[in-house]
C-alpha positions as CSV (number, residue, x, y, z in Angstrom):
1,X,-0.6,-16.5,-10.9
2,X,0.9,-13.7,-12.9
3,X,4.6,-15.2,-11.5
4,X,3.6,-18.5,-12.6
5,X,3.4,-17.4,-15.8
6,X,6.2,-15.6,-16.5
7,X,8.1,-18.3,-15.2
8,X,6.3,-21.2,-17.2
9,X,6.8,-18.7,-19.8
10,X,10.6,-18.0,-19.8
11,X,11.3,-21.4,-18.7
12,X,8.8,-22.1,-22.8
13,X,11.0,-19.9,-24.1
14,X,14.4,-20.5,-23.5
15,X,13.5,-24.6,-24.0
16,X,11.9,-23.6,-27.3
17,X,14.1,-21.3,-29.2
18,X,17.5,-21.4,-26.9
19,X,17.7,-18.4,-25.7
20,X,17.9,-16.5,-21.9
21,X,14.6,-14.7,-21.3
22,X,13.5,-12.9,-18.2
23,X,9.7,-11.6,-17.5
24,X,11.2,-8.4,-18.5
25,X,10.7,-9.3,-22.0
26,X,7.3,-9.8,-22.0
27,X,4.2,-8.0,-20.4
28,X,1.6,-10.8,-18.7
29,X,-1.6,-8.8,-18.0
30,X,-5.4,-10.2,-17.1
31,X,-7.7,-10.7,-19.7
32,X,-10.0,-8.2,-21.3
33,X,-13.1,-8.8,-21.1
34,X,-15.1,-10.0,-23.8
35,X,-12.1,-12.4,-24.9
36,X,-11.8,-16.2,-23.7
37,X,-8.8,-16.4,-21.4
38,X,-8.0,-15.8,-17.9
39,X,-4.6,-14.3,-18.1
40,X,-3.0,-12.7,-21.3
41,X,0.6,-12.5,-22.5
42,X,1.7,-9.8,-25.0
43,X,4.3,-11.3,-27.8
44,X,4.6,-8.1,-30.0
45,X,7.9,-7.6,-27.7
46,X,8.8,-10.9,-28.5
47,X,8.0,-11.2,-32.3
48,X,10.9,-8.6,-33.4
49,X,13.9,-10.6,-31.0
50,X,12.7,-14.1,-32.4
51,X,11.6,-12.8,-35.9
52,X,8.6,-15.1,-36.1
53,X,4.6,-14.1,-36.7
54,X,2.6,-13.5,-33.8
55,X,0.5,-16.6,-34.9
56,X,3.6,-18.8,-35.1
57,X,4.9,-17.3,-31.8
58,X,1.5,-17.4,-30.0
59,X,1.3,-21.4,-31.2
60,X,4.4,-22.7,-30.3
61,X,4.7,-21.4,-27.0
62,X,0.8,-22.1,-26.3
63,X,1.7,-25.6,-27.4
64,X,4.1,-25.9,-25.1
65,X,2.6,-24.7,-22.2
66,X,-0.6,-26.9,-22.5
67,X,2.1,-30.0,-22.7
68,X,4.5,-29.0,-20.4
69,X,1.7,-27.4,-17.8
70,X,-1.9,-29.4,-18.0
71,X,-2.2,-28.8,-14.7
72,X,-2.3,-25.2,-14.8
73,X,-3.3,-24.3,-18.0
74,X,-6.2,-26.0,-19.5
75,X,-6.1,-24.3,-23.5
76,X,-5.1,-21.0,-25.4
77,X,-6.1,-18.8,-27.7
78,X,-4.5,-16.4,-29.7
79,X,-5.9,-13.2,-31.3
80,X,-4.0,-10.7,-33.5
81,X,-0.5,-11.0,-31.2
82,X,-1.7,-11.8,-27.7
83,X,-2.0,-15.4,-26.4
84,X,-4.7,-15.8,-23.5
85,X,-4.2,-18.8,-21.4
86,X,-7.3,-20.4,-19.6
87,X,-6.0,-21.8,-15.8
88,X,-7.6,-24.8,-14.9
89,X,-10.5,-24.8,-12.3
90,X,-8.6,-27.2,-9.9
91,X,-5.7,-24.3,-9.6
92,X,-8.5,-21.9,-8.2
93,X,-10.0,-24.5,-6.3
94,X,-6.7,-24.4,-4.8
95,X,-6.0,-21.3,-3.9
96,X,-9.4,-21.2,-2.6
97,X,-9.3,-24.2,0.1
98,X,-5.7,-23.4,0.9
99,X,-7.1,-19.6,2.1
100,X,-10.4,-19.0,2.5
101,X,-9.5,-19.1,6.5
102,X,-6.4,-17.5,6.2
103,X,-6.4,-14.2,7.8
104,X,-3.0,-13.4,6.7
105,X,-3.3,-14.1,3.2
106,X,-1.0,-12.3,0.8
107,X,1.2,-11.3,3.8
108,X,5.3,-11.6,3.6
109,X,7.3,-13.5,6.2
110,X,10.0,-10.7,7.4
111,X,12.9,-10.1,4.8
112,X,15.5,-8.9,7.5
113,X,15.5,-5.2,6.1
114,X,14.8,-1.6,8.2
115,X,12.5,1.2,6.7
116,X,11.7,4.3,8.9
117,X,8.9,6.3,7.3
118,X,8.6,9.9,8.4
119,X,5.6,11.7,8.0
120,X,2.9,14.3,9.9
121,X,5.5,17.4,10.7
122,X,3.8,19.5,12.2
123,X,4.3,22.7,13.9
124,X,3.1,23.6,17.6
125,X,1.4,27.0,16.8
126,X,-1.6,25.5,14.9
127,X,-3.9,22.4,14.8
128,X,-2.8,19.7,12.3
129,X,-5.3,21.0,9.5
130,X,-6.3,19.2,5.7
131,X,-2.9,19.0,4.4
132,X,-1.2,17.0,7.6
133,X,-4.3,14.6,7.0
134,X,-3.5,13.2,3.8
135,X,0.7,13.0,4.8
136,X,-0.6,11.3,7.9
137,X,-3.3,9.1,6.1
138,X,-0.3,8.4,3.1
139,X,2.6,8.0,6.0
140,X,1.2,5.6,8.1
141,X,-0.7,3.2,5.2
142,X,2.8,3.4,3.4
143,X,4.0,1.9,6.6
144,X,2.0,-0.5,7.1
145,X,1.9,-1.6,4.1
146,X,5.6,-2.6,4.2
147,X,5.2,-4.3,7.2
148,X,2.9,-6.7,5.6
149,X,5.3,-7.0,2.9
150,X,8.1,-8.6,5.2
151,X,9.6,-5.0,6.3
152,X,10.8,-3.9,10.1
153,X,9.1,-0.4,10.2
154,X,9.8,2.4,12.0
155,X,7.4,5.3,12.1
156,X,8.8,8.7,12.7
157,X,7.6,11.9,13.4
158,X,9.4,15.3,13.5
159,X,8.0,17.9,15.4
160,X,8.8,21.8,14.4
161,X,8.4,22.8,18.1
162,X,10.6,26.0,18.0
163,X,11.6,29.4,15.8
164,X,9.9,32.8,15.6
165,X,6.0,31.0,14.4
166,X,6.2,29.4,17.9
167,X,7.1,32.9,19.8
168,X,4.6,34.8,17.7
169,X,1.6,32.4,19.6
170,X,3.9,32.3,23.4
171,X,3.7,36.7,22.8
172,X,0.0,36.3,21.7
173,X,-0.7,34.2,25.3
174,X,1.2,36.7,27.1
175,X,-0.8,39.9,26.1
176,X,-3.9,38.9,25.7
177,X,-5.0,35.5,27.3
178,X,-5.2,37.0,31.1
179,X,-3.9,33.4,32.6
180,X,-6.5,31.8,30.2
181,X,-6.0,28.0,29.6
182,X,-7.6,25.1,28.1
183,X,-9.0,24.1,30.5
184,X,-10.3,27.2,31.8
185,X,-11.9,27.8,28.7
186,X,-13.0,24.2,27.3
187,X,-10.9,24.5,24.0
188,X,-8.6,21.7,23.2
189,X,-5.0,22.9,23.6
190,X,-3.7,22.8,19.4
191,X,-6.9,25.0,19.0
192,X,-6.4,27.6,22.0
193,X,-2.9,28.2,20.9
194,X,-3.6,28.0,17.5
195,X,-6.4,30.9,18.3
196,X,-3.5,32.8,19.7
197,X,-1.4,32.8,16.6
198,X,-4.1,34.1,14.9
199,X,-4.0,37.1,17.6
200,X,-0.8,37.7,17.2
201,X,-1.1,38.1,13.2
202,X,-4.7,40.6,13.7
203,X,-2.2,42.9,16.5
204,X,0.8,42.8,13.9
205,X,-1.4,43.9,11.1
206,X,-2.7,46.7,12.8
207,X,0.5,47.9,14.1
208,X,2.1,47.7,10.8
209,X,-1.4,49.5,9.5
210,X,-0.8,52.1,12.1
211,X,3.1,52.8,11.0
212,X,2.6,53.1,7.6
213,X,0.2,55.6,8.3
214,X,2.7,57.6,9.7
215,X,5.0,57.1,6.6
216,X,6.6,54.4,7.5
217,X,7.5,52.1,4.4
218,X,5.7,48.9,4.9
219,X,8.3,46.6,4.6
220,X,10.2,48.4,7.6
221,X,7.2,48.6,9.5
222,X,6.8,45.0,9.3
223,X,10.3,44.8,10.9
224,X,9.5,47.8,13.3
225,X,6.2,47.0,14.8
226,X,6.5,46.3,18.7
227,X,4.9,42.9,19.3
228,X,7.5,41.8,16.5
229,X,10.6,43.1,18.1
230,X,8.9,41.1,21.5
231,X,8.8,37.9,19.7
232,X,12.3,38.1,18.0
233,X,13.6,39.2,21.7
234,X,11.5,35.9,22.6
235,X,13.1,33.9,20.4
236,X,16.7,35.0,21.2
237,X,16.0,34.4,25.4
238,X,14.6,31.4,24.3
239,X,18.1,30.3,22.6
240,X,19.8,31.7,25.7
241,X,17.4,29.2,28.1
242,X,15.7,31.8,29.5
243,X,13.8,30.5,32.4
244,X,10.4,32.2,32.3
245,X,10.5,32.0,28.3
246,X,11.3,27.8,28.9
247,X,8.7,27.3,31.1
248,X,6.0,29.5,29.4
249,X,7.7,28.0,26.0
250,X,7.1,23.7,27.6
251,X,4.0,24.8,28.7
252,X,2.2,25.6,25.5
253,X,3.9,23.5,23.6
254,X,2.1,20.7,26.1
255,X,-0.7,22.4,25.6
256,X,-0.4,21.4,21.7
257,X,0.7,17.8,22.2
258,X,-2.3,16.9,24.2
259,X,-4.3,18.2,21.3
260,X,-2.7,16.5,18.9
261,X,-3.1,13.2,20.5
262,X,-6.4,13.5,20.2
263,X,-6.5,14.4,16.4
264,X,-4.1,11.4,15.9
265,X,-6.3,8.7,18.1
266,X,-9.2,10.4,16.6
267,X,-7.7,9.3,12.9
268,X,-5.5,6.2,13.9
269,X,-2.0,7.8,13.3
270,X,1.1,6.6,15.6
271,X,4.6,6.8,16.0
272,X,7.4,4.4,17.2
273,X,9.4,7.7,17.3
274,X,9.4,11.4,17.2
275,X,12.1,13.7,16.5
276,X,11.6,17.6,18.4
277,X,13.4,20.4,16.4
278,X,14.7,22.0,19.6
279,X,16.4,18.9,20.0
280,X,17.7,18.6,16.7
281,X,18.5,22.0,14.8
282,X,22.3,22.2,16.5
283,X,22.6,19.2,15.0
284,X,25.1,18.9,11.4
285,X,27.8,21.2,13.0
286,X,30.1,18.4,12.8
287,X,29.4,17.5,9.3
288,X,30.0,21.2,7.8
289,X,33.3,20.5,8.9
290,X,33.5,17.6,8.0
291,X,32.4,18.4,4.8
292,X,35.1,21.6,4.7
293,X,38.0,19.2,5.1
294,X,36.8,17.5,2.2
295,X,36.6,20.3,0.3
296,X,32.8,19.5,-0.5
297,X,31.8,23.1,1.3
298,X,33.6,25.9,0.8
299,X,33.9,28.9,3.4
300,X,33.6,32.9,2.3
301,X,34.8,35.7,3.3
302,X,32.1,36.2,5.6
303,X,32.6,33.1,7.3
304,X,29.0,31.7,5.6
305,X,29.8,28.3,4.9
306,X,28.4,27.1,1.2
307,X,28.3,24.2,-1.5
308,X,28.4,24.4,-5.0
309,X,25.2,22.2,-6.9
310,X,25.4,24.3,-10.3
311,X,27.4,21.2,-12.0
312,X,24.3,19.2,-11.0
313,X,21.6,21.3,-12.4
314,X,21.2,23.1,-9.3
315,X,22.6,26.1,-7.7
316,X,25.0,27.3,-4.5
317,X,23.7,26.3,-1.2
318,X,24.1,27.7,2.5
319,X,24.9,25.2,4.7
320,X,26.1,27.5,7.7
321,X,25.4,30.8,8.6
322,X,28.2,33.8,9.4
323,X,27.1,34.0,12.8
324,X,28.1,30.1,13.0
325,X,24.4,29.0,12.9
326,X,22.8,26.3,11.2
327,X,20.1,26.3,8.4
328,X,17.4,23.6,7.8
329,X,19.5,21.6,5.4
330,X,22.3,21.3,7.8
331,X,19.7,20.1,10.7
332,X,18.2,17.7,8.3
333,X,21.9,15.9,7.1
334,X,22.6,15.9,11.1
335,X,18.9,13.8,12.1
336,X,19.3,11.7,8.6
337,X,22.9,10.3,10.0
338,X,21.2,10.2,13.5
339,X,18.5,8.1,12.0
340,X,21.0,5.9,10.6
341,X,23.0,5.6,13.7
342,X,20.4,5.0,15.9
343,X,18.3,2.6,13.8
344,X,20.8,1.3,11.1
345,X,17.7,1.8,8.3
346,X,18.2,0.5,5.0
347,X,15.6,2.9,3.4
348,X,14.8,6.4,4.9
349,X,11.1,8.0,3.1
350,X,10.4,11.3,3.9
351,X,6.4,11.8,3.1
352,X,6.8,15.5,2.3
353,X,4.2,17.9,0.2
354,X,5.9,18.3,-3.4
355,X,6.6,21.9,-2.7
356,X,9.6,20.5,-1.1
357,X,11.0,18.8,-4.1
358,X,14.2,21.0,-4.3
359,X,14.8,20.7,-0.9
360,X,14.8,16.8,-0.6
361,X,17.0,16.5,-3.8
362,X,19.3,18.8,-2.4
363,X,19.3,16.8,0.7
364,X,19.9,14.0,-0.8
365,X,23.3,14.9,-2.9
366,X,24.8,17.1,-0.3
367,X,24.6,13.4,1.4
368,X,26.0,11.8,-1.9
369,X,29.0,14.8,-1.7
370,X,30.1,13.8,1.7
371,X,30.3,10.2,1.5
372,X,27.3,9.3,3.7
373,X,26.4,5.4,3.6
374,X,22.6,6.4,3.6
375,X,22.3,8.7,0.8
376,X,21.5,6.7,-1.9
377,X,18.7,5.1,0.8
378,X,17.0,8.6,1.1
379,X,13.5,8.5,-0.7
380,X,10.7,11.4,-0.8
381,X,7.4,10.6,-1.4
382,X,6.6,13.6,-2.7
383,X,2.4,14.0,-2.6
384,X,0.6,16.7,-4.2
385,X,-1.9,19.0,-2.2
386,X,-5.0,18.9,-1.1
387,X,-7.9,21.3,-1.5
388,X,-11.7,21.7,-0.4
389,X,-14.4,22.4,-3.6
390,X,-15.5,26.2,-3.2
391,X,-13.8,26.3,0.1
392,X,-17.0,25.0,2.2
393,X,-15.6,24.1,5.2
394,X,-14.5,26.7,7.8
395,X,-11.1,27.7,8.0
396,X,-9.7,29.2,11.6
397,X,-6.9,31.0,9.6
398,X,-8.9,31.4,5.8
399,X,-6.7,29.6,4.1
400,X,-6.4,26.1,6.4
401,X,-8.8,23.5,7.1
402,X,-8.7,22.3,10.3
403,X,-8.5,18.6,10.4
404,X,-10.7,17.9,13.8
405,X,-13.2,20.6,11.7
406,X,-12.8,18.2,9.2
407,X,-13.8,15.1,11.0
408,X,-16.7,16.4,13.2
409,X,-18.2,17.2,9.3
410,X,-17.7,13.8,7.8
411,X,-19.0,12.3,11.0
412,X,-21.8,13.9,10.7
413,X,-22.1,13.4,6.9
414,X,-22.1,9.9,8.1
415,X,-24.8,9.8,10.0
416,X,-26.7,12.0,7.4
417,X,-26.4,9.3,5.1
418,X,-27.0,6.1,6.6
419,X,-30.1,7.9,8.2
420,X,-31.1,8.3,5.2
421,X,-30.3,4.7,2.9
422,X,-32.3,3.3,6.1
423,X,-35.4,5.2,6.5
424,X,-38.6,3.2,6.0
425,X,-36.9,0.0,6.8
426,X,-37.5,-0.6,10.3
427,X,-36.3,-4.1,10.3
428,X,-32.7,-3.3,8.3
429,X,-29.8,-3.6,11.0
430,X,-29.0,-0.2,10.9
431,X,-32.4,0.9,12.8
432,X,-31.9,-2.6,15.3
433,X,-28.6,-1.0,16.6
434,X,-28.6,0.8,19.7
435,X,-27.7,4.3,20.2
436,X,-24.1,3.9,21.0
437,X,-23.4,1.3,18.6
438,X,-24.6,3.7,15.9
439,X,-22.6,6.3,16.9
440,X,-19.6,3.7,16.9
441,X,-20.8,3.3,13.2
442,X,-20.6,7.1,12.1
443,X,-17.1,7.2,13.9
444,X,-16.0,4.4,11.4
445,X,-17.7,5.3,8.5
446,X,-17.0,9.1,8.5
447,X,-13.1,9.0,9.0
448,X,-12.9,5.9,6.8
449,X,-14.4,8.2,4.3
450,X,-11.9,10.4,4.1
451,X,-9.2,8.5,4.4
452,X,-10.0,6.4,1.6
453,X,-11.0,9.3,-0.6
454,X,-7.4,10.9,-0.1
455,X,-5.3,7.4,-0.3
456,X,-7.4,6.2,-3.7
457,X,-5.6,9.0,-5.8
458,X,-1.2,8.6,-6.6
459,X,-0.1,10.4,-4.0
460,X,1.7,12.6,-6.7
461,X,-1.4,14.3,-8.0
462,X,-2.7,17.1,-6.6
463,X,-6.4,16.6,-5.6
464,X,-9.5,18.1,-5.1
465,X,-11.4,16.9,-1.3
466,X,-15.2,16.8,-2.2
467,X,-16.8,15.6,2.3
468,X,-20.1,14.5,0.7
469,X,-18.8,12.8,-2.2
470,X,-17.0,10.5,-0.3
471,X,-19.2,9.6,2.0
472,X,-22.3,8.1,-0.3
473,X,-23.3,4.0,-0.2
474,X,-22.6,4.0,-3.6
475,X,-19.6,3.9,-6.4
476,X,-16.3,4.7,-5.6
477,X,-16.1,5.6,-2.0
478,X,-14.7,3.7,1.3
479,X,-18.3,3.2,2.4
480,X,-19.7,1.5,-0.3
481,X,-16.6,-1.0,0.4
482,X,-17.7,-0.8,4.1
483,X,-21.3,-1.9,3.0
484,X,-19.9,-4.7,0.7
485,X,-18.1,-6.1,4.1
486,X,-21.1,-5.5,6.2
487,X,-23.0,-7.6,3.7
488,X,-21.2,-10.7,3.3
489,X,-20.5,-10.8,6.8
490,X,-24.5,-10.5,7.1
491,X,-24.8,-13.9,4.9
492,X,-21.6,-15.7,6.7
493,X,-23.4,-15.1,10.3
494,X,-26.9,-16.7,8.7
495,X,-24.7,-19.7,6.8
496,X,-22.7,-21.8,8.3
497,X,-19.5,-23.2,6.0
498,X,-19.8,-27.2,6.7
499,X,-16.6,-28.7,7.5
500,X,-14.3,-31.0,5.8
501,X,-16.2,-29.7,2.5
502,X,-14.7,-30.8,-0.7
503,X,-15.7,-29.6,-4.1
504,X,-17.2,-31.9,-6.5
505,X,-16.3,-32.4,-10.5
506,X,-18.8,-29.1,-11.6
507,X,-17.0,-26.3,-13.8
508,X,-16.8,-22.8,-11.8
509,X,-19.0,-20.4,-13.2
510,X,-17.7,-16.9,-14.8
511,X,-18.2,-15.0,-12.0
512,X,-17.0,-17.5,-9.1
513,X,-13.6,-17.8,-11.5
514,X,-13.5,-14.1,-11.5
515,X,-13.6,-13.2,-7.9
516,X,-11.3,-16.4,-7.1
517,X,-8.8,-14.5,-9.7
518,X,-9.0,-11.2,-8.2
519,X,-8.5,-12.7,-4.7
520,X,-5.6,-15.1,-5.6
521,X,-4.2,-11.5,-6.6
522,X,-3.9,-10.0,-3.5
523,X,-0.4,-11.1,-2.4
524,X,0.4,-9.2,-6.1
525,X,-1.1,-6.2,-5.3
526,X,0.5,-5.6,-1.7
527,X,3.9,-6.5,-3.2
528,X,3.1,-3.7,-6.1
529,X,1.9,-1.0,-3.9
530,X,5.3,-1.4,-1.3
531,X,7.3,-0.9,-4.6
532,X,5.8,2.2,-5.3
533,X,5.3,3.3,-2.2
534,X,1.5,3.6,-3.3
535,X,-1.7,3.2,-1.3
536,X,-3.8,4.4,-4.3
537,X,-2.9,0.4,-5.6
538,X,-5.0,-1.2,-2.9
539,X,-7.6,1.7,-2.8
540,X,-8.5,0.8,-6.2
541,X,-7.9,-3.0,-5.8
542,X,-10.4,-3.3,-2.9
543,X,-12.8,-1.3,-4.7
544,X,-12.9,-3.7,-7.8
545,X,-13.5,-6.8,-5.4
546,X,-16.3,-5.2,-3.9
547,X,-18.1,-4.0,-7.2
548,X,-16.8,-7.9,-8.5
549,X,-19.0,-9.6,-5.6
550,X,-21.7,-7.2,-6.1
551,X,-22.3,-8.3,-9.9
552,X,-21.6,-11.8,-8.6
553,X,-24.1,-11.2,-5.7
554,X,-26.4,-9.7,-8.2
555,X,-26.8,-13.4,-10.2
556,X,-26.0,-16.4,-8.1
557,X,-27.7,-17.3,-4.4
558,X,-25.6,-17.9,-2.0
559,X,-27.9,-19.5,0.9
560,X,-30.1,-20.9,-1.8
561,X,-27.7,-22.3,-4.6
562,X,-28.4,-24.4,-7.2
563,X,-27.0,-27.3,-5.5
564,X,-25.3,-27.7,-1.9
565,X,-21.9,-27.9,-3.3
566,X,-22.5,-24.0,-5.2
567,X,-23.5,-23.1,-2.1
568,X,-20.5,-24.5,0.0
569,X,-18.1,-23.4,-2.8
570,X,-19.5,-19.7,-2.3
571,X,-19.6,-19.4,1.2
572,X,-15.5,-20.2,1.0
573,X,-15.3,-17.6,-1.7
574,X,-17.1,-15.1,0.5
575,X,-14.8,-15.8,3.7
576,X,-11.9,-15.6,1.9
577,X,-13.4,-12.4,0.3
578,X,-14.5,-10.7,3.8
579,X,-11.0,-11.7,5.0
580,X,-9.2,-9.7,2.0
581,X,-11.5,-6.8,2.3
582,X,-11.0,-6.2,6.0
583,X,-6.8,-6.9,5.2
584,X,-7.1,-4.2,2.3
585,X,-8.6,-1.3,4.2
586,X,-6.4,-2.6,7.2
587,X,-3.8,-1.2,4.9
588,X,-5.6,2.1,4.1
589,X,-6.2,2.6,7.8
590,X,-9.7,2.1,7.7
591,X,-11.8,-0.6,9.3
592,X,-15.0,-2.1,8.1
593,X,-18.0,-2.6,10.3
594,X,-19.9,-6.3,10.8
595,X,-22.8,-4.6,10.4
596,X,-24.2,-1.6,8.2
């Protein structure tokens, strides 16, 4: 509806007064409450360009609208600069019939276009932990939200599967496991070599402890302690291919990867393709000299190879070390053109933690410097982090959260709380449910939780993770939108919507009109949150229709309506509802349960 309007509007305009408008001129917003109107345009922007009053402006162009639109608009009124147009009932009676069975509604047809969306990165020494849950949860709702918007998405994953972190756990194993495995001692394989990193770290402490104490400065004991001249040996055999560091090296790492598909099936996160850094970090080679024989790097004495940012606010840059080696930013110019090659992408977003700012823009006009057809197509989604209240939940390493931690607690929050909202009702459908089928319940309810929590703020602000928060029944939480499905698909399976059904000549009531408006926005709202690359959008969206059908739900009957045509009218309001609640948290990642 909000299109409509801007185009009955500029199309009012430009007939009126002569002149080329575009909805850029003018903001078209909902109504506020408490004021007659449906949909509201602000003229204030107007009033200066045409140099006529608000009242004049607001009459003239609300005139014409009326004439030139009775089908859509059935009067106006104007107060104090803003002209709010009432839309006829038959438009929402409309939209309504043509939906209500639509399970697609408010999705895109494909627009021919390519978007890869990289996210997750993690590193094969540790279990994915807090911080990989909201880039996953933010990655993967991003993407999908795209796709419903007409894109062809690819979803990307690069693994940081090698360097001195990974040797430090691969040392740890060799000292002090004693053949230990997994399996042999029941720990899923991120944790067990997770567990081992944190070995090493307790042995290198001490031995740094124990050279200092023989007056050793501590920053070359740090350099001088024997398990880490092991591990930097480790990491030089493994760049030679040593055979017994390979093996030992693919071993752990599948170790890792088998516990890490668990974490992601465990929170819905997948990839079309993953990216290994031991695959990857020779890669750029080619463009540093590439980029010397443009004269966009420059080469010192020392052979270091370097580029010079200071004219664009930033500072000197090594692309190439004197030993010939590559750097991060190097590797990450080499996969972005390898992206590009093998995918042909028109838009590249990196979902990276805002501590990586400099890194990405840097990225991004070394790119620009050397002429790369992608650059301008490189886009961060820079999120903020995310911490625990009081630091409540257990941390392996003190500092990290581990994410399957994480999960087992909100699962169990879960069942905590419906437990508890069902007690002393033995005949709710909660307490009908068998074991398993409960258990299916907390499994939806307690991830779903979380996600939603972590995708209803901008992804830009940093955040604070509150577990029993987001789990209550009520306010703004993913389960009280969970309820709200589970509830109208309680009334749907006792009514039955008669075919062929057509509405009669009664006047919707305020609240009917307002949850056909917030539906009919939908298609809106999924268009808005692809151009900002923000789930938060829908989050908040999905939560308004739920607490909309609960004051709805709150003062009209549904199975016993005033007459048979209310209550034919609301059971299409409530299908079409269902089906928009279930597409939104499809979105978010989250699924909603028939039953609560």
């Amino acid at each position: 509806m909000i299109k409509h309007i801007q185009q009955c509007v500029t199309g009012g305009l430009t007939s009126l007064f002569g002149e080329t408008f575009t909805a850029a001129d003018f903001q078209v917003n909902t109504t506020v409450a408490d004021f007659e109107g449906d949909y509201t345009v602000v003229l204030f922007a107007l009033v200066k360009k045409l140099r006529l009053s608000p009242d004049v402006l607001g009459t003239k162009l609300g005139d014409y609208l009326a004439e030139a639109h009775p089908q859509l608009f059935k009067e106006y009124t104007i107060v104090k600069g803003f002209l709010n147009l009432s839309v006829a009932d038959a438009y929402w009676m409309e939209v309504l019939l043509t939906n209500y069975t639509n399970a697609d509604f408010g999705r895109q047809l494909p627009n021919g276009k390519k978007v890869m969306v990289e996210y997750s990165s993690p590193n094969t020494n540790k279990p994915l932990h807090l911080g990989h849950l909201r880039n996953n949860f933010l990655g993967w709702s991003v993407a999908e939200i795209l796709k419903a918007n007409g894109y062809e998405v690819i979803k990307s994953c690069i693994v940081n599967d090698r360097g001195i972190h990974i040797c430090k756990s691969m040392i740890a194993w060799q000292r002090y496991a004693n053949g230990a495995t997994p399996e042999s001692t029941g720990t899923k394989g991120d944790h067990f070599v997770g567990d081992y990193y944190v070995k090493f770290n307790e042995a290198c402490t001490a031995e740094v402890n124990e050279l200092v104490a023989t007056g050793m400065a501590k920053e070359l004991a740090e350099k001088e302690a024997p398990i880490m001249k092991a591990t930097q040996q480790m990491l030089l055999d493994w760049e030679k291919g040593d055979p017994e560091v390979m093996s030992l090296w693919r071993r752990m790492n599948g170790w890792v990867y088998e516990g890490f598909a668990q974490t992601y099936a465990r929170i819905g996160s997948d990839f079309d393709k993953t990216y290994y850094e031991s695959d990857t970090y020779l890669l750029g080679k080619e463009t540093v000299q590439a980029g010397l024989a443009k004269k966009v790097f420059v080469q010192r004495e020392d052979n270091s190879v370097w580029i010079d940012l200071t004219a664009d606010g930033l500072d000197e840059k090594l692309v190439q070390r004197k030993d010939g080696t590559s750097v991060y930013m190097t590797q990450d110019i080499g996969l972005a053109q390898q992206k590009y090659d093998q995918y042909g992408i028109d838009k590249s977003i990196y979902v990276i933690g805002n501590e990586q700012n400099y890194h990405m823009k840097v990225l991004q006009l070394i790119c620009k410097r050397l002429g790369m057809p992608y650059a301008d197509d490189i886009y961060h989604l820079s999120y903020g982090m995310v911490e625990l209240p009081g630091g409540k939940m257990k941390s392996r390493e003190g500092t990290v959260v581990d994410a399957d931690d994480l999960l087992d607690e909100m699962v169990a929050n879960a069942e905590k709380e419906a437990v508890k909202n069902n007690a002393g009702k033995p005949e709710s459908e909660f307490n009908k449910m068998t074991r398993a089928e409960q258990q299916a319940l907390f499994n939806m309810i307690g991830p779903g939780a979380m996600k939603y929590y972590l995708l209803k703020v901008d992804p830009k602000k940093t955040m604070v993770f509150n577990p029993e928060e987001s789990i209550e029944f009520t306010g703004f939480t993913g389960a009280y939108i969970q309820y709200t499905h589970a509830r109208i698909r309680s009334i749907l399976r006792r009514e039955a919507a008669t075919p062929g059904w057509q509405p009669g000549a009664g006047v919707l009531l305020p609240l009917e009109r307002s949850l056909i408006m917030a539906l009919e926005q939908y298609p809106f709202v999924l268009e808005q949150a692809a151009a900002e690359y923000n789930p938060a959008s829908i989050a908040n969206y999905v939560y308004h229709l739920a607490k909309t059908f609960n004051s709805f739900y709150t003062e009209h009957a549904v199975a016993s309506a005033e007459t048979e045509d209310k209550k034919q009218l609301r059971l299409r309001i409530l299908m079409l509802l269902a089906n928009v609640i279930r597409s939104s948290m499809a979105m978010l990642g989250i699924g909603v349960p028939e039953r609560m």
